[in-house]
N, C-alpha and C positions, 0 to 999 in steps of 0.2 A: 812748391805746389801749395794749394790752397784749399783749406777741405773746412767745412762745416756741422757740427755733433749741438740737438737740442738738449738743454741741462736746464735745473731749477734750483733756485733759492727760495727761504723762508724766510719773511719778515712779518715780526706777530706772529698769527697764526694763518697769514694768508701765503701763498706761493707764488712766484714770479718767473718768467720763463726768460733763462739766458742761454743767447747762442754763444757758443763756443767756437773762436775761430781760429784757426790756427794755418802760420805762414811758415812756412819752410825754403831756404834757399840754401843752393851750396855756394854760395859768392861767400867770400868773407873769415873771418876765424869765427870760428863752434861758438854758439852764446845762445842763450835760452832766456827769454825773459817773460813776465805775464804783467798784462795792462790791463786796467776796467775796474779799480778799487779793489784790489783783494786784499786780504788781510792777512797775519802771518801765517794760518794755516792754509789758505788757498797757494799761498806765493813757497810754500812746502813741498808742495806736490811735486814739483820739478825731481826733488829726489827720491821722494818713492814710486813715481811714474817710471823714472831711468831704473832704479832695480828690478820693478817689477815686471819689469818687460824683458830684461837681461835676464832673470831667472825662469822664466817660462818659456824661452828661448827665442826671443822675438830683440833683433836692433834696436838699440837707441839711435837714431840718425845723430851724427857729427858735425851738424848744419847750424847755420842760425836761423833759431827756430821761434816765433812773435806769436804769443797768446796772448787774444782779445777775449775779453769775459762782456759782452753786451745786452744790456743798453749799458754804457760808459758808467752813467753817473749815480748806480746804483751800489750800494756796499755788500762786497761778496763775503761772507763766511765760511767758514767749515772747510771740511775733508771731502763734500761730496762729489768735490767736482774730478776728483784724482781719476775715476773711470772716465767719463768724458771726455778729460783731454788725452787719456791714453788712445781712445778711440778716434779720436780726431787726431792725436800725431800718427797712427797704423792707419788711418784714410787717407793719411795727405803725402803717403809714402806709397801708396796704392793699392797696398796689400789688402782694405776693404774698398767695395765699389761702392760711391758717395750715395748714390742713389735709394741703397741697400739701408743707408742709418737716417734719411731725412725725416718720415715718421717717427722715430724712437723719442723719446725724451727718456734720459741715462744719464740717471744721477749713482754716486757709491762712490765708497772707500777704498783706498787698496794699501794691502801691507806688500811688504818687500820679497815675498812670494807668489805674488800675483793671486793671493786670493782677496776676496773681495768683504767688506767688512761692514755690516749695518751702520745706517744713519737715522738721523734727528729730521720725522716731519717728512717723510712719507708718503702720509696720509694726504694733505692738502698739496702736496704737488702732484698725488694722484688724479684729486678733486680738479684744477686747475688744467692738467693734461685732458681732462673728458672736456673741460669746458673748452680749450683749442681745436677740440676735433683731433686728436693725436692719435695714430694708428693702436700706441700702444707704448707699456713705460717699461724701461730695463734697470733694475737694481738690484740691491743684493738680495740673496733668498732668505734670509730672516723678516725683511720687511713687507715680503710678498702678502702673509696674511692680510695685515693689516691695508697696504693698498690694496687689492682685490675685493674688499667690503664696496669701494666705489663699481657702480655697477656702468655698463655700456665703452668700456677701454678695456685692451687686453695687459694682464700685467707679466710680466717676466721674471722672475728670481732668480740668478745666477750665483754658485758661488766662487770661478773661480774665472779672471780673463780672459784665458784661452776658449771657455764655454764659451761667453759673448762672444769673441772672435770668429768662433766657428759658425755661431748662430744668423748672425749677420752675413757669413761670408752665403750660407742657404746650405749648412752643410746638415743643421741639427733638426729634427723632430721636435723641438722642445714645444709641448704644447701652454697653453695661457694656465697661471694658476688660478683655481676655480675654489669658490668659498660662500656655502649655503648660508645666507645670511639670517635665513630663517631660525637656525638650528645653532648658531652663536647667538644669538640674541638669547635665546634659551641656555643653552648653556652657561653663560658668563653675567647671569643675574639673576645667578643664585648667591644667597646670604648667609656667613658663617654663624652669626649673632644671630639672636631672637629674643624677643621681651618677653618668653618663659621663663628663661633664663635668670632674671631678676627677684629677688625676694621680696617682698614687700612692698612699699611706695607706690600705693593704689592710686593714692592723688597726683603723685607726680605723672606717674604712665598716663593718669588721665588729661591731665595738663601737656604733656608732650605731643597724645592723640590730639588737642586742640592744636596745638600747634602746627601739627603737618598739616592739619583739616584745613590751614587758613593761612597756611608760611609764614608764621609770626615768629619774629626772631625772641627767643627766652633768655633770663636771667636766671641761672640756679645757685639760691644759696645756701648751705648749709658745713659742717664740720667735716674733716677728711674721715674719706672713709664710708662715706654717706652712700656711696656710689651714683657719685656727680655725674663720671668718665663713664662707668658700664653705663647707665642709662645712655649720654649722650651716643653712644657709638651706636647703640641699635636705633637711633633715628632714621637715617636711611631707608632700614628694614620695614618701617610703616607706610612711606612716602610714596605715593604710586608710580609704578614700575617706568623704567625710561624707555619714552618712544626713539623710534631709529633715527629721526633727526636729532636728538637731543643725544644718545649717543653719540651720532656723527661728530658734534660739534665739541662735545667733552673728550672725546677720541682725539679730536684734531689739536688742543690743548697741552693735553699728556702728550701725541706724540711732538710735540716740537720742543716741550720739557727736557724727551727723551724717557720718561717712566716708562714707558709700555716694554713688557715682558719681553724678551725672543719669541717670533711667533706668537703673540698676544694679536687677535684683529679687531679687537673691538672692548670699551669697557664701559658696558651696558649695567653695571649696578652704581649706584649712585655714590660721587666721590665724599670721604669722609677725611677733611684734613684737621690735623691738630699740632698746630707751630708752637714749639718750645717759648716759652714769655720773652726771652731774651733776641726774638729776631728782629730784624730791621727793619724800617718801614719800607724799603726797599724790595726787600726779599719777600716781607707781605704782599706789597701791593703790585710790584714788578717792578722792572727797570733793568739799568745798568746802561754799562757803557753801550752796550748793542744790545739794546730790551730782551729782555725774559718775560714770560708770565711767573706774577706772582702766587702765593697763598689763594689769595681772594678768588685767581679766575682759575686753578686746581680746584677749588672746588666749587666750582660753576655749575651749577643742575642737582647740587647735594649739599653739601653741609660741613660749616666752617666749625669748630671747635675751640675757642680760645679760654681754656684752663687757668685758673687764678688770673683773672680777668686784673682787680688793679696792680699786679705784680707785671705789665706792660706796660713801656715806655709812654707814656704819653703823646707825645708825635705821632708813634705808632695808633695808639689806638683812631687821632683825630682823622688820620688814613681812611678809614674806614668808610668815612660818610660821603665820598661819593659813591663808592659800589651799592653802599645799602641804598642810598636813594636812584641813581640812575640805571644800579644793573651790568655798569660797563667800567670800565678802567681809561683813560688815557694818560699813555706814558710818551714826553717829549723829549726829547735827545736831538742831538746837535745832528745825529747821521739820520735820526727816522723820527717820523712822530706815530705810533700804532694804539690801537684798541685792543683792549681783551676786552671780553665777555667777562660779566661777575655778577652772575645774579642765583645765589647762593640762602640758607639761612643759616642764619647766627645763630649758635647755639653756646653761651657762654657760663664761665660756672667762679666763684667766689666765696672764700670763707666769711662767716659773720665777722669777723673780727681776725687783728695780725694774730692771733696764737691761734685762732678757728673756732673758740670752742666757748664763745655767748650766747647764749639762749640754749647751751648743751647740760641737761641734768644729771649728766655722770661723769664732768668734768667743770671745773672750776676756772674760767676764764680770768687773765692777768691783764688783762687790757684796761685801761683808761677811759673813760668819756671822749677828751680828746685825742686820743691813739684811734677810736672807733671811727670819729669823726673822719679824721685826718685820711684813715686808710679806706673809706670809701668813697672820699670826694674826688678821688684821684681817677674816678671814670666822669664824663664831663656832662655834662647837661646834653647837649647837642648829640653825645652818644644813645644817652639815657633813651632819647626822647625816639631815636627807633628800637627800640625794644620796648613789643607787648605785652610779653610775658614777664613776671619775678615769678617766685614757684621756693617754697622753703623747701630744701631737703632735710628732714632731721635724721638722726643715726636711726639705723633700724634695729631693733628689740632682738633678742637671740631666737625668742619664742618663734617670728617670722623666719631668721636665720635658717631655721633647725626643720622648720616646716615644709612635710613633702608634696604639699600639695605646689602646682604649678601654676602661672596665671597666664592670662588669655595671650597666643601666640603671635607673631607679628602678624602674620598673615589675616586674621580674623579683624583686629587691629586696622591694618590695611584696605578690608575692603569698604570698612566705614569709613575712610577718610578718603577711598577715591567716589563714595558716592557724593558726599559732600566737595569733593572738589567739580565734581559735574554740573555741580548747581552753579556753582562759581563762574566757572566757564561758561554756562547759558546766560548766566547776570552778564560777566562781565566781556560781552562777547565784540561788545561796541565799544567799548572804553581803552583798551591797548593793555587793560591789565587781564590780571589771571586767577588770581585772589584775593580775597579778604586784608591780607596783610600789605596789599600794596595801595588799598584805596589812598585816596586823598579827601579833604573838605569836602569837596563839591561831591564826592563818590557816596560818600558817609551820610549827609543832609540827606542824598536821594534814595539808599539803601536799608538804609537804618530805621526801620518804623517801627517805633514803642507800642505794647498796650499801655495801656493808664496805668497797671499797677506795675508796670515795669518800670515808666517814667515818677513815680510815685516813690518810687523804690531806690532809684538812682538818684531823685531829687535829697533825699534822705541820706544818702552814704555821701554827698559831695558837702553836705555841710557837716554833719558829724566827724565826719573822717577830714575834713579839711582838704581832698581832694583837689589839684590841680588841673587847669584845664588840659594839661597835657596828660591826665591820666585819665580823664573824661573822651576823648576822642578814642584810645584803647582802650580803653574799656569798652566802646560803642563796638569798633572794630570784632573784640576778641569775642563779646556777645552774636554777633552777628555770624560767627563763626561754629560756637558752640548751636545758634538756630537750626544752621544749616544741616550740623551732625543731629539734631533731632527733627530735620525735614517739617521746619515752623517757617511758616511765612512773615509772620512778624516775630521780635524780639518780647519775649517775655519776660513776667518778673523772675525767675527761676532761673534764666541764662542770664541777667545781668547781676544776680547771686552770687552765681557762677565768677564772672567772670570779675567780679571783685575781689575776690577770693585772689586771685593771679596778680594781684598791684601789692604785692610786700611792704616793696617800698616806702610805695604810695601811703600808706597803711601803716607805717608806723610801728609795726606791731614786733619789730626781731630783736 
């Protein structure tokens, strides 16, 4: 007999819908096979389908029995198909009536007691099931939260086979699970970190405020210790809060990662990743044999972190420059070619020197000229050249240490950088961008309007300072961003001050 059960796979982060088909005959000796590209854990399932049906007290049929995973020429993954064909071998034995499962899409795992075990990506076959018009999707009940955020499809969370069984057969009341999305949104974007929290480093916090104000990716450098890392982490916490699409879309990322919590449905505060120096440009940027999202699109809508910035491989870092410039990833592979999403800011941090500790007055640097040299050239031009910010950290004074006063909270913080990001938005509402930090040329010439003594002023620091034309456009940039936090229409001499102040580098001065 011949029965049919809708299932889904994840490739990227998009989902694709496979039908499950499964043939059973008693002609013949007992043999079980599954066609349609599986892999070794789909082509698994055969033995934890037979136990789990056996211990819940349901037959394994003794037949030869042909699973097809379709469309054919797609590559199947994972554990989640193990409910599916259980339900398609219990339909094609008669025990469910066909008619009963042709709306469902039922994806899940099963252990060898028939209960049923969370899966990877969830969420966008949720996404994808609303978009078929699908009655409604059955999976395991850990992942219900997290499907349930898609609104207009009924979701189902089961945990163990014999519930599905029943559910379908019309025995259960189980009703859809329901998840106010208003009230998770709220809940789960709230922030442990707060730039109270930090002692001192009035210029950096202010330097960083530019930063969110205009998404300008920074260089931070100073000695260890400095509080490189505490700053970077509460960036997040200034950045204006994540809308529900932008959620959806970093939601749909993590869950096909697999990070999202048991019961986690949504993670609405903004991601903050920070990769050990030693990973791969792989594991950065994604890939593999059968693609993963990397680093870069984990933290897609928040903030990438990379700690002793030239203490990473080189390869690794030249990774980088598609996501910063395009926003997206493409990773090619023999079985798939997919897209992440990676449009992130870089937040990187660097000692002055291999011991840390030049231009530090309570410590005596052992470093060379050429040791200094040597160990910053090792981030590359092409990198340099999207990062607006440098920002020195110096060690902070015990006096500040010791001191109970607190300084201004993220949230206060915050809501000057989402009025300046509003302005942005109305500028750049024709352009395809969103910020300050993404202008181009053409953006810059038409955005960027000097006073006199601001151009007067800027004419002055590129020949004194020696200034590069590539610190010359950041600069323009970074000024244009500091306007906006003071609600100026044009660029004045006082914000390109400013924003001089932020080329280290450039500057010569560490």
């Amino acid at each position: 007999m011949l029965s049919k059960v809708l299932s889904a796979c994840v490739i990227g982060i998009e989902a694709y819908l496979i039908e499950v088909e499964v043939d059973i005959t008693s002609r013949g000796l007992p043999h079980f096979s599954i066609v349609g590209l599986p892999d070794i854990a789909v082509k698994e399932s055969k033995d934890r389908v037979k136990a789990a049906l056996k211990n819940v007290g349901l037959s394994f049929p003794l037949k030869q029995i042909t699973i097809n995973l379709a469309p054919a020429d797609l590559k199947k993954e994972g554990s989640s198909f193990d409910l599916p064909i259980a339900i398609a071998i219990i339909s094609a034995e008669g025990i469910l009536p066909s008619n009963e499962i042709d709306d469902y899409v039922i994806v899940g795992e099963l252990s060898l007691d028939g209960r049923i075990k969370p899966i990877r990506g969830s969420l966008p076959i949720a996404l994808e099931a609303k978009r078929l018009i699908k009655k409604g999707i059955i999976l395991p009940k850990d992942n219900a939260p997290e499907a349930a955020i898609v609104e207009g499809i009924d979701v189902y969370g089961f945990e163990s086979l014999p519930e599905v069984v029943e559910f379908l057969k019309g025995n259960s009341n189980k009703e859809p699970f329901y998840i106010d999305i208003k009230s998770v949104m709220s809940e789960c974007s709230i922030y442990e970190d707060d730039f109270s929290e930090v002692k001192g480093q009035e210029h950096v916090k202010r330097a960083l405020e530019v930063a969110a104000a205009g998404s300008h990716n920074v260089l931070m450098i100073g000695p260890p210790g400095s509080g490189k890392t505490m700053l970077s982490k509460r960036i997040p916490t200034i950045l204006p809060p994540m809308t529900f699409e932008e959620a959806l879309e970093t939601t749909k990322i993590h869950s096909v990662a697999g990070l999202l919590k048991n019961g986690q449905a949504l993670l609405a505060t903004r991601p903050f990743r920070s990769p050990h120096h030693t990973i791969s440009d792989v594991a950065l940027i994604g890939g593999g044999q059968l693609p993963r999202p990397g680093e870069v699109s984990l933290a897609h809508h928040g903030v990438l972190f990379l700690d002793e910035l030239p203490e990473f491989k080189r390869s690794v870092l030249e990774v980088l420059r598609q996501p910063l410039e395009n926003g997206v990833v493409t990773v090619s592979r023999a079985v798939a070619t997919v897209v992440y999403p990676a449009q992130f800011m870089l937040i990187s941090a660097m000692n002055p020197c291999p011991c840390g500790f030049y231009s530090d007055s309570r410590h005596q640097c052992t470093c060379t000229p050429s040791m200094i040299t040597r160990y910053r050239s090792k981030i590359s031009g092409p990198l340099m050249d999207r990062i607006d910010i440098h920002i020195e950290v110096p060690a902070v004074p015990f006096r500040e240490l010791s001191n109970e006063h607190s300084g201004e909270r993220s949230e206060t913080i915050r809501e000057r950088v989402i009025e300046a990001r509003d302005i942005q938005l109305k500028r750049f509402k024709e352009d395809r961008i969103f910020a300050n930090g993404q202008m181009k040329t053409k953006h810059i010439k038409k955005y960027c309007k000097l006073t006199e003594d601001a151009h007067k002023l800027l004419d002055t620091a590129m020949q004194r300072l020696a200034l590069s034309a590539r610190a010359y456009s950041r600069i323009l940039k970074v000024s244009r961003t500091i306007a906006d936090l003071d609600n100026a229409q044009d660029i004045k001499g006082y914000h390109i001050a400013e924003a001089i102040q932020y080329r280290t580098l450039d500057r010569g001065q560490m």
